[in-house]
C-alpha positions as CSV (number, residue, x, y, z in Angstrom):
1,X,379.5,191.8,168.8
2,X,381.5,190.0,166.6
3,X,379.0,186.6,168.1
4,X,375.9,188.5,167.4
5,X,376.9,188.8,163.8
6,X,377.4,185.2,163.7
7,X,374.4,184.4,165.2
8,X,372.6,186.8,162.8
9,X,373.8,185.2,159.5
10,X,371.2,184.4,156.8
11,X,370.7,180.9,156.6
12,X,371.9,179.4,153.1
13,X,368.7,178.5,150.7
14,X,369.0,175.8,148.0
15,X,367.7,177.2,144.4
16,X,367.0,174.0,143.3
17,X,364.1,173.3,146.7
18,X,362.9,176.8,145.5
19,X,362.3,175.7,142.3
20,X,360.9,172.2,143.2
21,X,358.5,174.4,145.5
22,X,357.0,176.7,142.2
23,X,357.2,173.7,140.3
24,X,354.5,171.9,142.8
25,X,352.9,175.3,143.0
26,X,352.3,175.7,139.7
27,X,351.5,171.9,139.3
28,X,348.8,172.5,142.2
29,X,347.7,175.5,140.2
30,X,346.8,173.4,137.0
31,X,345.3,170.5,139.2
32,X,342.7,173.3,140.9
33,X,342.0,174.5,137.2
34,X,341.9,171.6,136.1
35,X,339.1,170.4,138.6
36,X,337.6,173.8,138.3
37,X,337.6,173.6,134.7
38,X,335.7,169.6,135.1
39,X,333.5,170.8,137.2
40,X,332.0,173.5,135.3
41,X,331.6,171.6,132.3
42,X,330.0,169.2,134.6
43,X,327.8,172.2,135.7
44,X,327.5,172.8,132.1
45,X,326.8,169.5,130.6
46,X,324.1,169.6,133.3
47,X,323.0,172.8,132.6
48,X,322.5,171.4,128.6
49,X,321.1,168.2,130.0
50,X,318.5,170.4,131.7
51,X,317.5,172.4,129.3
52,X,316.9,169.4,126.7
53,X,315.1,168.1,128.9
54,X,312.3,171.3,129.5
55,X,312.8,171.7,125.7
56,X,311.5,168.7,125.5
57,X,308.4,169.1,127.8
58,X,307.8,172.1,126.0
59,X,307.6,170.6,122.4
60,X,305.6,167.8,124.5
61,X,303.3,169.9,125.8
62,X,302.8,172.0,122.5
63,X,302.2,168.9,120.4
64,X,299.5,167.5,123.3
65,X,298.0,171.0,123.0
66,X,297.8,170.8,119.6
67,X,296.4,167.1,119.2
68,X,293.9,168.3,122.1
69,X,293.1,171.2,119.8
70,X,292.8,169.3,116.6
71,X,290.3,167.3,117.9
72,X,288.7,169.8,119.6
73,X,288.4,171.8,116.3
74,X,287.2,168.3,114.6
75,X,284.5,167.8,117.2
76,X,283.3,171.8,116.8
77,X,283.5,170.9,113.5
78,X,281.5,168.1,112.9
79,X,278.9,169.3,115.5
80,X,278.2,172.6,113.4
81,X,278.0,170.4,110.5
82,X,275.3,168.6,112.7
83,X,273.8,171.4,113.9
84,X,273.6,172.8,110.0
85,X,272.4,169.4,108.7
86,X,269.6,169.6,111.6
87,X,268.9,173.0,110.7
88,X,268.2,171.8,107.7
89,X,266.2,169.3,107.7
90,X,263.8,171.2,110.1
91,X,263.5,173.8,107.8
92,X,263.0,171.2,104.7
93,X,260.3,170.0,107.0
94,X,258.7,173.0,108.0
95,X,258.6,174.3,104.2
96,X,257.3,171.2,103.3
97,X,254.6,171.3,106.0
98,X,253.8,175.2,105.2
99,X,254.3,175.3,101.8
100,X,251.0,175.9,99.0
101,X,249.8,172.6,97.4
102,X,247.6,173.3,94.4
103,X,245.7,170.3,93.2
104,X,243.5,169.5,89.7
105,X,239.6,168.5,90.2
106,X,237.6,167.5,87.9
107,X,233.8,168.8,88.6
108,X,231.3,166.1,86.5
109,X,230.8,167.8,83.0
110,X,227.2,168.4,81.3
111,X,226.7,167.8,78.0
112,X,224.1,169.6,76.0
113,X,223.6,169.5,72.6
114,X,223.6,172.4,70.2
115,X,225.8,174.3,72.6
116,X,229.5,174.5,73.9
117,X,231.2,171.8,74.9
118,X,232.2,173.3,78.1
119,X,234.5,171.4,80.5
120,X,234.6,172.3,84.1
121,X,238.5,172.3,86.1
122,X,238.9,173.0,89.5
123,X,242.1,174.5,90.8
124,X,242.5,174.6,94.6
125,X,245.4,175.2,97.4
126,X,245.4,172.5,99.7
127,X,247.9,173.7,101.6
128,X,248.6,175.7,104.4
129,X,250.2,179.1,103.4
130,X,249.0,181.0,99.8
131,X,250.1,180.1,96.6
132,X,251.8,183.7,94.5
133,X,251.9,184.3,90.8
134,X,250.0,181.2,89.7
135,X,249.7,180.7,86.0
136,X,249.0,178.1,83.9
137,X,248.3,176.3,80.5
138,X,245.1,174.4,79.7
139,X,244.3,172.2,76.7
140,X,240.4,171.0,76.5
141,X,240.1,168.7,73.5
142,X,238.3,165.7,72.2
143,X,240.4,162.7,71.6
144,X,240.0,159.2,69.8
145,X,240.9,156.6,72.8
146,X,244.6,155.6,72.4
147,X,245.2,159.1,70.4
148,X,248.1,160.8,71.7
149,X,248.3,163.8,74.0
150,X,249.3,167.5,73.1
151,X,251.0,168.6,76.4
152,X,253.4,170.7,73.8
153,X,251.9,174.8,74.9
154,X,252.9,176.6,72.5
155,X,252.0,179.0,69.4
156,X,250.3,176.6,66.9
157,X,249.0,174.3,69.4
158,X,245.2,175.0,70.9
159,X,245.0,175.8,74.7
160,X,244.1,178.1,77.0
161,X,247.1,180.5,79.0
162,X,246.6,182.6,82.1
163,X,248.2,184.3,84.9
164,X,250.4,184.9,86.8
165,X,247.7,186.2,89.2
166,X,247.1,187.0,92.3
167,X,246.9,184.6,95.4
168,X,245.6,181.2,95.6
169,X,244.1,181.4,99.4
170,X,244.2,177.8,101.2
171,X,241.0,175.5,101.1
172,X,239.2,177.8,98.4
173,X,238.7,176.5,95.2
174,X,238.5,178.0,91.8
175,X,236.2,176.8,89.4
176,X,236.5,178.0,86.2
177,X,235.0,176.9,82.5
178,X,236.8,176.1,79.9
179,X,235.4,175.4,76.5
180,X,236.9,172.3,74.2
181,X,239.0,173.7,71.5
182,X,239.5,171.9,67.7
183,X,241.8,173.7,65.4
184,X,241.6,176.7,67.6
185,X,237.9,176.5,67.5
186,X,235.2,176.1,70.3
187,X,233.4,172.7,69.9
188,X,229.7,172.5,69.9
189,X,228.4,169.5,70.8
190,X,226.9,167.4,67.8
191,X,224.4,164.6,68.3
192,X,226.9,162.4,66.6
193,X,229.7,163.5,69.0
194,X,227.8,163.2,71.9
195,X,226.8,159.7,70.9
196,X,230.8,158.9,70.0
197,X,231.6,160.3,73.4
198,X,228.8,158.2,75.4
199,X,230.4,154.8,73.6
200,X,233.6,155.7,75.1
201,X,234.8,156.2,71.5
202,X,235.8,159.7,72.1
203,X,237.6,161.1,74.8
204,X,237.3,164.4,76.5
205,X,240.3,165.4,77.7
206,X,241.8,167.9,79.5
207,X,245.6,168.4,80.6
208,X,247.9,171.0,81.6
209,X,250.7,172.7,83.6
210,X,250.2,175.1,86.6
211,X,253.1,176.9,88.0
212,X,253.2,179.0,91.5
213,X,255.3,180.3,94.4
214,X,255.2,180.0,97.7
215,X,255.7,182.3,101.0
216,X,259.3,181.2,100.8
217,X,260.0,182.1,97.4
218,X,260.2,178.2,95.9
219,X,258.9,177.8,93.2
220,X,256.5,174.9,92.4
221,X,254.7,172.9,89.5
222,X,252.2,170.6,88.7
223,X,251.1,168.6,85.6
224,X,247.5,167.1,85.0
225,X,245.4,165.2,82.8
226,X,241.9,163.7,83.1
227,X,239.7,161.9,80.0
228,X,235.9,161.1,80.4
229,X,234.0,159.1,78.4
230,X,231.0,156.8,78.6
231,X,230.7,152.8,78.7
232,X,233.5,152.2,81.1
233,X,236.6,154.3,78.7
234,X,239.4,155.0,81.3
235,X,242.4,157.5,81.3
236,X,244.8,156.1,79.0
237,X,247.9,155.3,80.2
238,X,249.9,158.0,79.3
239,X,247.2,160.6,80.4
240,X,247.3,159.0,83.7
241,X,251.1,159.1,83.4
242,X,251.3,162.8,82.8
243,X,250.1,163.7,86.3
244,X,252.7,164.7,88.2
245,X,253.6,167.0,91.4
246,X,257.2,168.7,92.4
247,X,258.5,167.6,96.1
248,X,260.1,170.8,96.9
């Protein structure tokens, strides 16, 4: 018995290899961390490294995007701009081909003496569509060559006023008389003025301003003048001058 006892004794265990052994263990401890703790910021820095990285597609892809939709816009832009400049000028051109286009004749004027010096105008549309609320002033006078005109319409100034009327229908003319006016007073026709206006040393004359609409609502003008006399007198030059047409 007393051998068994012997033989079962505890072996004897040196503290200081115990503490060596947690020493190492806790050493090994703080290396594992240690790696643990490298490696997820690793993992981490990675992690951050990927997600600049799609960040940075993203705001690459967002700014092509945008430059692709800038120019797009430019290009919708500029081809409505076309598109309305087109537009238009088509419909500049078509008003211009449609549009009413009154004209000034002048029918030959017979002179008779003893009675009114009458003085034939001819207004007509020669365009393509009628011509709406036309009205007008008329002066008919006789004039010493190289006097000036009186284009001024007004109250105190002889001439004629009419309209607005009705419609001016394309290609139909309207011919209407209008005696010649001095000091507000119908001329007859003297043997002495008929003589001054066969040697060209009296005018008639007749000038004026018509105004009208079209069918599109624009409005439109034109101004006229026309002098006849005898041995080769002419329009002088600021009758002929005073013609004149709008280009709407």
């Amino acid at each position: 018995m007393e051998e068994d006892r012997r033989e079962r004794k505890l072996p004897y265990i040196d503290e200081g290899l115990i503490i060596n052994t947690r020493l190492n263990e806790l050493e090994r401890q703080q290396r594992e961390e240690k790696e643990e703790d490298r490696r997820y910021k690793a993992r981490q820095l990675g992690f951050n490294l990927l997600l600049v990285i799609f960040t940075s597609l993203l705001f690459i892809t967002s700014l092509t995007s945008d430059l692709i939709l800038i120019r797009q816009t430019g290009s919708i832009k500029t081809s409505a701009e076309a598109a309305r400049s087109a537009a238009g000028t088509a419909s500049s051109a078509l008003g211009l081909d449609q549009r009413a286009w009154i004209v000034a004749k002048y029918p030959a004027i017979q002179l008779h003496e003893g009675e009114r010096l009458n003085v034939p105008l001819t207004l007509e549309n020669i365009g393509k569509t009628l011509a709406r609320r036309v009205k007008g002033d008329i002066a008919v006078s006789v004039l010493k060559r190289g006097q000036a005109l009186d284009v001024s319409y007004v109250s105190g100034h002889p001439h004629y006023a009419f309209g607005p009327t009705g419609n001016f229908i394309p290609n139909t003319p309207d011919v209407r008389i209008w005696p010649a006016l001095r000091d507000g007073q119908e001329i007859v026709l003297s043997k002495q003025l008929h003589n001054d206006i066969v040697s060209g040393q009296l005018l008639i004359t007749v000038n004026g301003k018509i105004e009208y609409t079209d069918i599109f609502g624009n409005s439109h003008w034109l101004t006229f003048c026309q002098q006849t006399g005898g041995n080769g007198a002419s329009a002088s030059d600021e009758c002929a001058a005073y013609n004149d047409i709008d280009s709407n």
